[in-house]
py3Dmol code that shows the C-alpha trace and the ligand (Angstrom):
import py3Dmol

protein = """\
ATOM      1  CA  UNK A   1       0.000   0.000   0.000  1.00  0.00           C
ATOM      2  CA  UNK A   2       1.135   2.964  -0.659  1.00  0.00           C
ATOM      3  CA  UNK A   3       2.026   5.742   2.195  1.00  0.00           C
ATOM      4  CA  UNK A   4      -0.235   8.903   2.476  1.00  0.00           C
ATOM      5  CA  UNK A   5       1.508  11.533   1.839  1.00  0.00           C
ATOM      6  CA  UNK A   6       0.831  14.943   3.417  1.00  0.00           C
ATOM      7  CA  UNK A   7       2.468  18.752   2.505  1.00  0.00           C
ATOM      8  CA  UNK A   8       0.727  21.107   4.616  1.00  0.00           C
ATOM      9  CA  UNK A   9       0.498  21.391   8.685  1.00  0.00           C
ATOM     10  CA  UNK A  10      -3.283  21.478   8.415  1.00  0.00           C
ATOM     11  CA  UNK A  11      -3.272  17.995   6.783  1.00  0.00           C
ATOM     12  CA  UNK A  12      -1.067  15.964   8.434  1.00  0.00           C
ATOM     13  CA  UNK A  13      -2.119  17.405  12.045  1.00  0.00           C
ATOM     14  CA  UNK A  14      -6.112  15.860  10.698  1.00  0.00           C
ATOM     15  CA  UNK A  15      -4.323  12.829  10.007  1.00  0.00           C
ATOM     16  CA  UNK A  16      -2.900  12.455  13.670  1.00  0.00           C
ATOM     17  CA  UNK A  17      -5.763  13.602  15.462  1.00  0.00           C
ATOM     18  CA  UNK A  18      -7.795  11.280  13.012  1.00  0.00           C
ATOM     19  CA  UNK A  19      -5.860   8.282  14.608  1.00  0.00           C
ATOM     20  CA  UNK A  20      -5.705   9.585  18.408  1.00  0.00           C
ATOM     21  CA  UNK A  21      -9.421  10.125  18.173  1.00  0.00           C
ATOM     22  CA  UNK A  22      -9.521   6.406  17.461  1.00  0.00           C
ATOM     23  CA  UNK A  23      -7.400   6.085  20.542  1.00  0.00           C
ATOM     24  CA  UNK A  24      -4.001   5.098  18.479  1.00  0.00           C
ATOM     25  CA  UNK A  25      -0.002   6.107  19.715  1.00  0.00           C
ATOM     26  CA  UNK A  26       1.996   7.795  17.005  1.00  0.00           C
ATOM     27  CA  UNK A  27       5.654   6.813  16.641  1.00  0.00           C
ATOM     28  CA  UNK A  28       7.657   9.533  14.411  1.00  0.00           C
ATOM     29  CA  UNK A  29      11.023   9.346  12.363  1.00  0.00           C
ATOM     30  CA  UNK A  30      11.777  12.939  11.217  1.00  0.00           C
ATOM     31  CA  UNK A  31      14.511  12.806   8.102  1.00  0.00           C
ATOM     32  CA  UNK A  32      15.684  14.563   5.758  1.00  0.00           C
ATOM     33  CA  UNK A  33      14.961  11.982   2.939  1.00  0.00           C
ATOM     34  CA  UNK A  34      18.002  10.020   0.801  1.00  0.00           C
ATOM     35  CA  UNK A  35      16.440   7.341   2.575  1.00  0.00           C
ATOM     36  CA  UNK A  36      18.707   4.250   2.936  1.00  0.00           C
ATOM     37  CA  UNK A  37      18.129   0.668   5.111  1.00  0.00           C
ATOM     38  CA  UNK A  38      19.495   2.759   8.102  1.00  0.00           C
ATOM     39  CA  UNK A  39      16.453   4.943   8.210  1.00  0.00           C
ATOM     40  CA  UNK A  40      14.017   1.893   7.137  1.00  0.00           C
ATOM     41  CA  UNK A  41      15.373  -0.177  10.421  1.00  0.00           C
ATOM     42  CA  UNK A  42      14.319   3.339  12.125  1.00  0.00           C
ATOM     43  CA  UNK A  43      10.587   2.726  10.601  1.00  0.00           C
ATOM     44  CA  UNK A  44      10.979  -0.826  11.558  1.00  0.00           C
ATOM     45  CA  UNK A  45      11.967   0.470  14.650  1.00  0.00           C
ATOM     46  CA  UNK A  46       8.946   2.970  15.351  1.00  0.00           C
ATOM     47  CA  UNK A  47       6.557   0.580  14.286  1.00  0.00           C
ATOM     48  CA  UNK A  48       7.489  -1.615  17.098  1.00  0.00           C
ATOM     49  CA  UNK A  49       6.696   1.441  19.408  1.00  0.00           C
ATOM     50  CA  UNK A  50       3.266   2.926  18.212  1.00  0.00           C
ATOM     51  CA  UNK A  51       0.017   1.692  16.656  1.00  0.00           C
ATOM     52  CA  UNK A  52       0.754   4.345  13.594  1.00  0.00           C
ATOM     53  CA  UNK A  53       4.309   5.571  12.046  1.00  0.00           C
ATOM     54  CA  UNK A  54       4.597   9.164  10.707  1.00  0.00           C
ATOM     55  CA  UNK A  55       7.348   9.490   8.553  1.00  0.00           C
ATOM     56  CA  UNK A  56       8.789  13.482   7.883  1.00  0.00           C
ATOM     57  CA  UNK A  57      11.570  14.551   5.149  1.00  0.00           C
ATOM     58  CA  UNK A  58      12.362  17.777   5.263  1.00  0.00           C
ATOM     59  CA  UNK A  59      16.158  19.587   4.297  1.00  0.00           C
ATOM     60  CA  UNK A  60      16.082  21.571   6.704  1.00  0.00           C
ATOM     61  CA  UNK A  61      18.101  24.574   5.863  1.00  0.00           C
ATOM     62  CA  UNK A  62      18.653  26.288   9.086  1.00  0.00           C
ATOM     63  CA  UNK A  63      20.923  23.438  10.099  1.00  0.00           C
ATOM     64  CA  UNK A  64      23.340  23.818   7.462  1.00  0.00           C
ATOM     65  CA  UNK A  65      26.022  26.485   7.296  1.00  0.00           C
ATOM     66  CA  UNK A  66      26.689  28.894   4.761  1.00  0.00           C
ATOM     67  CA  UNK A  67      29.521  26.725   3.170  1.00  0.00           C
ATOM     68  CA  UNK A  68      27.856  22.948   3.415  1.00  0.00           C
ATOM     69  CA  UNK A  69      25.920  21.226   1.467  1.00  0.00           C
ATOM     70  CA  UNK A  70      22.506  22.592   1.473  1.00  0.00           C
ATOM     71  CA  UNK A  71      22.162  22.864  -2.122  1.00  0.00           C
ATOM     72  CA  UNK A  72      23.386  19.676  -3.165  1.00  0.00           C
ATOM     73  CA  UNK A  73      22.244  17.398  -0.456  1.00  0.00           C
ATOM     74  CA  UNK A  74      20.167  14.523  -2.215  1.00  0.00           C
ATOM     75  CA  UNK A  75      16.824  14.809  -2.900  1.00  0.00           C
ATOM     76  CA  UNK A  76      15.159  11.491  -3.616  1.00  0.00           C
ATOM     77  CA  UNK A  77      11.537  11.628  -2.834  1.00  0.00           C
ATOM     78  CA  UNK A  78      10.244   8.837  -5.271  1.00  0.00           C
ATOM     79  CA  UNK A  79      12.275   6.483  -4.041  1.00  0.00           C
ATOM     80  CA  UNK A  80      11.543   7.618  -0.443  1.00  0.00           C
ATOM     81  CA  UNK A  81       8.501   7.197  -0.860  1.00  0.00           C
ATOM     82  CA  UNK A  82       8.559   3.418  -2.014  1.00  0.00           C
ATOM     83  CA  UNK A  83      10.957   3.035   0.462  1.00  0.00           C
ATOM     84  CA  UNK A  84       8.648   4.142   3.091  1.00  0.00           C
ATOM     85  CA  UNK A  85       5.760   2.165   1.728  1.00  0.00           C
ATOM     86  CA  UNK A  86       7.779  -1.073   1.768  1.00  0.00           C
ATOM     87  CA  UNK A  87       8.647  -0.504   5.471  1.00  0.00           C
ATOM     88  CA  UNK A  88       4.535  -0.069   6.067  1.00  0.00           C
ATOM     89  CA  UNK A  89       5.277   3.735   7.327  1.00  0.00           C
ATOM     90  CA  UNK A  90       1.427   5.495   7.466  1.00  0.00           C
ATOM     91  CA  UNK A  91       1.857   8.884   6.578  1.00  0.00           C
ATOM     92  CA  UNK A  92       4.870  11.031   5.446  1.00  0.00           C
ATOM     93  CA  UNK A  93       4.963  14.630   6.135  1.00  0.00           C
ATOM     94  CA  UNK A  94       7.021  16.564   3.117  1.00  0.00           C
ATOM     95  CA  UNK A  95       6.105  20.340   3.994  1.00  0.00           C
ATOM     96  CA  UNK A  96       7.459  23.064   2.048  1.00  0.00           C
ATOM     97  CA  UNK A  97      10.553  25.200   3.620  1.00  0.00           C
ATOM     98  CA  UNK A  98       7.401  28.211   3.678  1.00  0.00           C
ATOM     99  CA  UNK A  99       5.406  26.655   6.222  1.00  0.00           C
ATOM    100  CA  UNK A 100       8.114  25.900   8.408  1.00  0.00           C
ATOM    101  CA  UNK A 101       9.508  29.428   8.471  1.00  0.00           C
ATOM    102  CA  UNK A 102       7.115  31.960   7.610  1.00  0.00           C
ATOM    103  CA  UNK A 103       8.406  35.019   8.078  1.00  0.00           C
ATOM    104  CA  UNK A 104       6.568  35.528  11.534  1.00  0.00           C
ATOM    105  CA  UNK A 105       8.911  32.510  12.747  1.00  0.00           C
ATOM    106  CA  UNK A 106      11.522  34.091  15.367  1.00  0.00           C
ATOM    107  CA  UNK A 107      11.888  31.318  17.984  1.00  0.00           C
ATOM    108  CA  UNK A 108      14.981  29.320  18.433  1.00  0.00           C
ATOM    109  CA  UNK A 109      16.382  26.262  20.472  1.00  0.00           C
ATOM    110  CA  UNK A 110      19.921  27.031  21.976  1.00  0.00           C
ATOM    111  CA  UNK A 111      21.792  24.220  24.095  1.00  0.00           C
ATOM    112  CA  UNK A 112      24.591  26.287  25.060  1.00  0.00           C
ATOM    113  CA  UNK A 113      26.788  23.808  26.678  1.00  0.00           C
ATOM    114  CA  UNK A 114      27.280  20.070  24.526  1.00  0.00           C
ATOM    115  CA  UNK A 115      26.078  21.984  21.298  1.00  0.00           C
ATOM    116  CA  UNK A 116      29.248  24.225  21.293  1.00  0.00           C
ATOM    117  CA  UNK A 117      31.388  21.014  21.466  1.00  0.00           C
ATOM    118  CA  UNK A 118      32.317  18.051  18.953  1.00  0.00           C
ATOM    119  CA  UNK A 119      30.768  18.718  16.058  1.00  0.00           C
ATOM    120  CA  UNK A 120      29.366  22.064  17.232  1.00  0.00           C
ATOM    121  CA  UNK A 121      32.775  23.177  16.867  1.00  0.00           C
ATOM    122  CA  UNK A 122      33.302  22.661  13.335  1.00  0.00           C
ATOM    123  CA  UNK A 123      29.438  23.604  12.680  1.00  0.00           C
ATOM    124  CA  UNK A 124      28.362  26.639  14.130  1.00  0.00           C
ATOM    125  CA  UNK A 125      24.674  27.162  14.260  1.00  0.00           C
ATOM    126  CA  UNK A 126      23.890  23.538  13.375  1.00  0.00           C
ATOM    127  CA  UNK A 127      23.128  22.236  16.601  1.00  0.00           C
ATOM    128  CA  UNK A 128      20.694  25.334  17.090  1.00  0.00           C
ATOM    129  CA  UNK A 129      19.321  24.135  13.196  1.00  0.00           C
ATOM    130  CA  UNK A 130      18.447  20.726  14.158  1.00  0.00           C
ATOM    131  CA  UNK A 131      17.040  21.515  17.741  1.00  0.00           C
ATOM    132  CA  UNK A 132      14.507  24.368  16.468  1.00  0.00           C
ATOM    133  CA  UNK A 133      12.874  22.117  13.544  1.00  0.00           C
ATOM    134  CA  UNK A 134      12.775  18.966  15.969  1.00  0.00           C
ATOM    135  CA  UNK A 135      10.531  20.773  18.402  1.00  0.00           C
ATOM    136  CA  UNK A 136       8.519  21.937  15.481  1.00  0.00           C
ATOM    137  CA  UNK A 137       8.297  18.818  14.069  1.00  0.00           C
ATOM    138  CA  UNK A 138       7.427  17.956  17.797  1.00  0.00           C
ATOM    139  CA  UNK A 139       4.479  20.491  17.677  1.00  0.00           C
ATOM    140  CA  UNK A 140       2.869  19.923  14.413  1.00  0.00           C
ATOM    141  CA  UNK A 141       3.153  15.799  14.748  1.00  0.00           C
ATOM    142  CA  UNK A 142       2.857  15.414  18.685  1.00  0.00           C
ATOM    143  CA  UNK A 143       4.121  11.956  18.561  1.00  0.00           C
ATOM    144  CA  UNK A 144       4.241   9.525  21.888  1.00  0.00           C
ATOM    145  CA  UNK A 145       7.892   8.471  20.514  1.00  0.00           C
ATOM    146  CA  UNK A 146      10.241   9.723  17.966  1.00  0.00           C
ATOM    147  CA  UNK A 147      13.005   7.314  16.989  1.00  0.00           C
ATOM    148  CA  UNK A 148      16.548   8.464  16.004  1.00  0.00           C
ATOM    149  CA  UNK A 149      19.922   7.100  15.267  1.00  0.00           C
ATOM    150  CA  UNK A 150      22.627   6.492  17.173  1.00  0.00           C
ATOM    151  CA  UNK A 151      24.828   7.649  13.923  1.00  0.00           C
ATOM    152  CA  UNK A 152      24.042  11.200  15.119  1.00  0.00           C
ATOM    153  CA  UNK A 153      25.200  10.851  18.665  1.00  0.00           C
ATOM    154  CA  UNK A 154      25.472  13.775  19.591  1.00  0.00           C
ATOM    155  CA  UNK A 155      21.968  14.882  18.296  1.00  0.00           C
ATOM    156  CA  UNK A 156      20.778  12.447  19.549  1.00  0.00           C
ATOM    157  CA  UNK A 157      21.767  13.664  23.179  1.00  0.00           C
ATOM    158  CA  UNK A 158      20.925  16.909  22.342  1.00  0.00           C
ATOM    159  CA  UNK A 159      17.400  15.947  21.614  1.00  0.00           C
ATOM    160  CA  UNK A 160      16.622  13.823  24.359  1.00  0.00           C
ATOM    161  CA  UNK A 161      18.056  16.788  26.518  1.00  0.00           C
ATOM    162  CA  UNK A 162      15.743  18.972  25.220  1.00  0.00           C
ATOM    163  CA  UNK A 163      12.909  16.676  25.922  1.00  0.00           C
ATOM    164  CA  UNK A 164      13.264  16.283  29.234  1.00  0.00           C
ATOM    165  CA  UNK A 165      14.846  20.095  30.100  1.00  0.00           C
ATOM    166  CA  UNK A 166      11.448  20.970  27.711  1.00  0.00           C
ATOM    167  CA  UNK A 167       9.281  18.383  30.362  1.00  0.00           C
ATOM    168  CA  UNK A 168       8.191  17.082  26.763  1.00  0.00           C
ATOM    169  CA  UNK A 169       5.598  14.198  26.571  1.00  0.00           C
ATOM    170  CA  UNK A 170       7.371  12.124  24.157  1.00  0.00           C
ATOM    171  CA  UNK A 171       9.513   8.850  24.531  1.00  0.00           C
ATOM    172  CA  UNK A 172      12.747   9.278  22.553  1.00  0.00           C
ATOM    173  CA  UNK A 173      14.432   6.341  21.047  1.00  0.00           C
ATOM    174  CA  UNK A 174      17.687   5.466  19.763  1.00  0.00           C
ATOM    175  CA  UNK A 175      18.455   3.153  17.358  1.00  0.00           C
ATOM    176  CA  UNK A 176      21.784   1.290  16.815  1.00  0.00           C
ATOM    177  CA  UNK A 177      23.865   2.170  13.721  1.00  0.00           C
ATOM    178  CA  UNK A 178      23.464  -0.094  10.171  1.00  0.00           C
ATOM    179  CA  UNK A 179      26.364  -0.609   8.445  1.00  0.00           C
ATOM    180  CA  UNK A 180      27.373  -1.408   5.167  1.00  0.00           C
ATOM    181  CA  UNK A 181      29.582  -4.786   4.726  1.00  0.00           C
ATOM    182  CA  UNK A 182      32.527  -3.158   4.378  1.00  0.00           C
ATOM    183  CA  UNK A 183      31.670  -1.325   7.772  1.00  0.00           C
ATOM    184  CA  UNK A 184      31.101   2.352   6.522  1.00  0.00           C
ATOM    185  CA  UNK A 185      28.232   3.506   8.337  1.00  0.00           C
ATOM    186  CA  UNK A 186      25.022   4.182   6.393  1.00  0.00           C
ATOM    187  CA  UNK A 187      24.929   7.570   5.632  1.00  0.00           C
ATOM    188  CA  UNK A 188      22.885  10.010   3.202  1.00  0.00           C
ATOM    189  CA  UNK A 189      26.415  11.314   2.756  1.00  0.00           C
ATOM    190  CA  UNK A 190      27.695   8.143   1.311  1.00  0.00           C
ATOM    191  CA  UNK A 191      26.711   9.010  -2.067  1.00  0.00           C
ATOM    192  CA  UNK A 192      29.407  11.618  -2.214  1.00  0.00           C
ATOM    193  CA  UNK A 193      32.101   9.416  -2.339  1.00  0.00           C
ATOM    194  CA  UNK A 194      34.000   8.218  -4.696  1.00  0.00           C
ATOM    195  CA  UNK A 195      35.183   4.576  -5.104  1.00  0.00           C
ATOM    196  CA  UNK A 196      38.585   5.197  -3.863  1.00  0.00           C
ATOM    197  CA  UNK A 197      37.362   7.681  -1.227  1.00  0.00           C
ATOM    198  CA  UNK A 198      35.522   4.905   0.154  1.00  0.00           C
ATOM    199  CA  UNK A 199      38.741   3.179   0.712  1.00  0.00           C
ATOM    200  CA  UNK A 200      39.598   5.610   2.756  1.00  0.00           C
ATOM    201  CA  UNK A 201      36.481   6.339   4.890  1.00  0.00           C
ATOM    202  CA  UNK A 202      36.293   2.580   5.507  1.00  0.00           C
ATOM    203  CA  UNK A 203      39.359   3.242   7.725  1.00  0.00           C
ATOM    204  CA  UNK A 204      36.643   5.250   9.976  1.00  0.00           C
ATOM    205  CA  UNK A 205      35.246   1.991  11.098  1.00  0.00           C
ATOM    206  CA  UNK A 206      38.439   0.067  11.401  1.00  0.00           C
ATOM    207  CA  UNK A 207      39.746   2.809  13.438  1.00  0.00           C
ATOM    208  CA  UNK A 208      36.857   3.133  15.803  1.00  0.00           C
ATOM    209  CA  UNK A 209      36.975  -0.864  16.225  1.00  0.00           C
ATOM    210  CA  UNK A 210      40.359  -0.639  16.659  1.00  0.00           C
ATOM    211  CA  UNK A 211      40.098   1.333  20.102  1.00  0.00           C
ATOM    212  CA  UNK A 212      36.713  -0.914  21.157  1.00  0.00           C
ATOM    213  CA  UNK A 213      39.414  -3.768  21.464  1.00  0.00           C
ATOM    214  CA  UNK A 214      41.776  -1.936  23.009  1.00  0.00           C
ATOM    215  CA  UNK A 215      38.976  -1.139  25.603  1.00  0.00           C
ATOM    216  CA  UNK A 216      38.022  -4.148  25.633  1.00  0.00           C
ATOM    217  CA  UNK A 217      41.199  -6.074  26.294  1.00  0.00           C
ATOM    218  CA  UNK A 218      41.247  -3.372  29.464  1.00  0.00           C
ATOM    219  CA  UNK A 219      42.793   0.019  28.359  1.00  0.00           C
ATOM    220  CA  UNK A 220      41.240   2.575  30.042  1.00  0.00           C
ATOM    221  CA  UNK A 221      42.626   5.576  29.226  1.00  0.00           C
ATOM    222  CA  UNK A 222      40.687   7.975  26.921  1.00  0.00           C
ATOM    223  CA  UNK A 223      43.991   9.648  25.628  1.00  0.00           C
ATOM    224  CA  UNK A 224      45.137   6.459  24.673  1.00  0.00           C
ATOM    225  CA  UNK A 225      42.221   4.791  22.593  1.00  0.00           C
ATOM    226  CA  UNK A 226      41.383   8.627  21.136  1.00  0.00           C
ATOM    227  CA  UNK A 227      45.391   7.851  20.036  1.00  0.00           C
ATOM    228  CA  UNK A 228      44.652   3.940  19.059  1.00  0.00           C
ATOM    229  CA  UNK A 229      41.937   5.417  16.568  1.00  0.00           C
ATOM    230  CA  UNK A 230      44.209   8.371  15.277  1.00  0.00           C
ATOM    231  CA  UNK A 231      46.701   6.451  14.333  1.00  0.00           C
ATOM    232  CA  UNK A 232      44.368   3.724  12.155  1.00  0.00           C
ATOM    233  CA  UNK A 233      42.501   6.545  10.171  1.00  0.00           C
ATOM    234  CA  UNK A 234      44.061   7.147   6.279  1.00  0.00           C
ATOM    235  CA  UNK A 235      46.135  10.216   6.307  1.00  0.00           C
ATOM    236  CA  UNK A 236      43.654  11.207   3.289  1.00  0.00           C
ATOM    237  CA  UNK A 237      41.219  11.908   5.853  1.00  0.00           C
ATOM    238  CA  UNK A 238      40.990  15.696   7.447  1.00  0.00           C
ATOM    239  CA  UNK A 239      40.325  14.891  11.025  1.00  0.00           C
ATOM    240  CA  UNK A 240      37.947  17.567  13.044  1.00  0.00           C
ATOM    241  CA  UNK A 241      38.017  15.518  16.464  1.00  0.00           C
ATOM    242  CA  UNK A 242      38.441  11.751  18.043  1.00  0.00           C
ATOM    243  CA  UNK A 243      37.607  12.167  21.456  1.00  0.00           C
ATOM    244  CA  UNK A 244      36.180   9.251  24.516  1.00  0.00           C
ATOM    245  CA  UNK A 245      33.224  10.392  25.938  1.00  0.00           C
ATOM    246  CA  UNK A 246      30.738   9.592  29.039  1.00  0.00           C
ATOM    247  CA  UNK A 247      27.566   8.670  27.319  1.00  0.00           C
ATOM    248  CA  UNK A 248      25.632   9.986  29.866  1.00  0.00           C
ATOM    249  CA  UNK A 249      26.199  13.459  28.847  1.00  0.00           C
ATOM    250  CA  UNK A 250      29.096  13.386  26.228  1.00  0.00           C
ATOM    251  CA  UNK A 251      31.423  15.311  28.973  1.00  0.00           C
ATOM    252  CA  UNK A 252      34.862  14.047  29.153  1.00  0.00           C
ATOM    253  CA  UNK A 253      36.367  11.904  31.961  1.00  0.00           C
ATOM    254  CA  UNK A 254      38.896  14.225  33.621  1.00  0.00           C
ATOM    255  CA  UNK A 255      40.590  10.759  34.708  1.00  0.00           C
ATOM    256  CA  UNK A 256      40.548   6.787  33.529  1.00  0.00           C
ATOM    257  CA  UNK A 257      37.351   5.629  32.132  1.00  0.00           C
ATOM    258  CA  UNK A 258      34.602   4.418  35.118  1.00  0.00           C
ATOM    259  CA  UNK A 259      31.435   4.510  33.367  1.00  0.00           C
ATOM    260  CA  UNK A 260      29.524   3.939  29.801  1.00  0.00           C
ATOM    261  CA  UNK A 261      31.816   5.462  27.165  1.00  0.00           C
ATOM    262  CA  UNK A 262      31.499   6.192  23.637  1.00  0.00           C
ATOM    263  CA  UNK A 263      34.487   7.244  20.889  1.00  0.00           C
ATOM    264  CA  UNK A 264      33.595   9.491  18.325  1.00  0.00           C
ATOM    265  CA  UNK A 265      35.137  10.996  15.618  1.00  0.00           C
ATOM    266  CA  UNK A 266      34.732  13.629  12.269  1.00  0.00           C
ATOM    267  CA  UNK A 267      36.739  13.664   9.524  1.00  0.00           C
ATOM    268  CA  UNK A 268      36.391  15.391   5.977  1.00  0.00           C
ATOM    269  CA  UNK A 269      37.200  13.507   2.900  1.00  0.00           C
ATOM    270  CA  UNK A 270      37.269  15.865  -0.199  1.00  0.00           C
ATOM    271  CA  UNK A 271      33.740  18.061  -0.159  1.00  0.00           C
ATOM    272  CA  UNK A 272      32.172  14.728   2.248  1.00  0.00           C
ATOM    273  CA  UNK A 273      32.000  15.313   5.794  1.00  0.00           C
ATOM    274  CA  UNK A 274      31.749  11.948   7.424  1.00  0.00           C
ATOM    275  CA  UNK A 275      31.099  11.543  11.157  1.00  0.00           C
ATOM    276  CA  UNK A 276      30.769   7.672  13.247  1.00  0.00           C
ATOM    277  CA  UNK A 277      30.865   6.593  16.700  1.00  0.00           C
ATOM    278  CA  UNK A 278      31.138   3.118  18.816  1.00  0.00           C
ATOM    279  CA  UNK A 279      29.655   2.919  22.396  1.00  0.00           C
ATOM    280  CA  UNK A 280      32.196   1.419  24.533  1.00  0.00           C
ATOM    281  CA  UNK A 281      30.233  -0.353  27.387  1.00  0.00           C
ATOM    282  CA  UNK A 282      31.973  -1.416  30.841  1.00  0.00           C
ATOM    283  CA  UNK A 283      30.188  -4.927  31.591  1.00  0.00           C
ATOM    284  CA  UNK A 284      28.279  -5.184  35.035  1.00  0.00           C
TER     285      UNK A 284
END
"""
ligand_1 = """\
10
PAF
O 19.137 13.432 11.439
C 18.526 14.093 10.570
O 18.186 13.602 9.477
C 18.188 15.542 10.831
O 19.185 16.165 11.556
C 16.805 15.722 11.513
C 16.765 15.065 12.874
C 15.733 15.110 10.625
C 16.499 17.202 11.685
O 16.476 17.875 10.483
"""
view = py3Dmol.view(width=600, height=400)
view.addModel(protein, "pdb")
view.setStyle({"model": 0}, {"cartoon": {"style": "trace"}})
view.addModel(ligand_1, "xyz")
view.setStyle({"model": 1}, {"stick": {}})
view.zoomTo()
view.show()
């Protein structure tokens, strides 16, 4: 069956309240479209959670900066769209970039402390982007749970932070990272690269695994496995960061690791910026 597919507010707000009149929960996967099998497991995902799945693509340009990729970032919407229908999602919300900032929109969503840092360093403003059409997205859909990957870590935290600073009532998700068989994790972004760039990202991966053994045959020290990781990335690659994290609140440890970690890590190859993370878990 095909997926209903909804452009304005007005109509996919009657299609929500259509359902919660009939007493159903609404799980919700906002993207922004070039829809690959990591955002299908994230449909698979929702549907687990929720009697009916809202799907939303929207490029949203407020969370891109004046030099990235707004322009050419892959549009795909047919093939969304059977992609979506495949996965059994109910209704996708494709609004126009009018409706979600008319000019009488002023409000923003600042995080002024983990939104500055990691990749809030190397993208100002993007953060602030991804926050302020997430609680819109919030508003117009209302969903009981939104689902989002774990590829995005630190949006991920960010979000979930603003749910709960926001007393929000909405379950967030996460949803482990699907690679590709050579271990390149599944990206929109993908499609940049060429064949012998992805040679050369694949060392992303490697590298990442690379310090999850070393943590896992007992190193402890975040310095160390940041190091570990380093030195296995292709010197092609422009590094932003590698850094060890708590996962509690992506601070750093200020000694050896003592609680749920996770390693993540930018890097630029050519015009693709390509960003991955592994959680590194200390067992009970
Ligand atoms: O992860 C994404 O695709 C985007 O950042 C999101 C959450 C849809 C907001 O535009």
């Amino acid at each position: 069956v095909a997926v209903e597919t909804f452009i304005t507010i007005d109509e996919i707000q009657g299609f929500v309240a259509g359902h919660r009149r009939a007493g159903r929960t609404v799980a919700f996967v906002p993207t922004m479209g070039a829809l690959h099998a990591g955002h299908a497991k994230l449909v698979e995902v929702a549907r687990q959670h929720a009697d009916v799945t809202v799907v939303s693509i929207f490029v949203n340009p407020l969370q891109f900066g004046p030099n990235e990729d707004f322009a050419r970032y892959p549009r795909t919407l047919n093939a969304d769209l059977e992609i979506l229908s495949e996965q059994d999602a109910d209704g996708v919300f494709v609004p126009n970039i009018q409706d979600m900032y008319p000019e009488s929109s002023q409000t923003r969503i600042y995080n002024d402390r983990i939104a500055n840092d990691l990749c809030g360093r190397f993208r100002p403003g993007h953060f602030e982007g991804v926050l302020t059409v997430v609680m819109k997205l919030f508003g117009i859909v209302s969903p009981d749970t939104a689902v989002f990957g774990k590829k995005d870590y630190q949006q991920l935290k960010l979000i979930s932070l603003m749910v709960n600073d926001f007393h929000m009532p909405l379950k967030i998700v996460g949803v482990d990272t699907l690679r590709d068989s050579d271990g390149l994790a599944m990206s929109s972004r993908n499609r940049y690269l060429k064949t012998e760039e992805r040679q050369h990202a694949i060392s992303i991966p490697s590298a990442l695994k690379a310090a999850l053994s070393a943590f896992s045959a007992g190193e402890r020290s975040p310095q160390k496995l940041e190091e570990i990781a380093f030195n296995s990335l292709s010197p092609e690659l422009k590094v932003e960061y590698v850094a060890v994290r708590k996962q509690r609140d992506l601070s750093a440890f200020s000694d050896g690791i003592d609680q749920n970690a996770v390693i993540l890590l930018a890097a630029k190859l050519g015009g693709t910026r390509l960003i991955d993370n592994m959680e590194l878990n200390l067992r009970g």
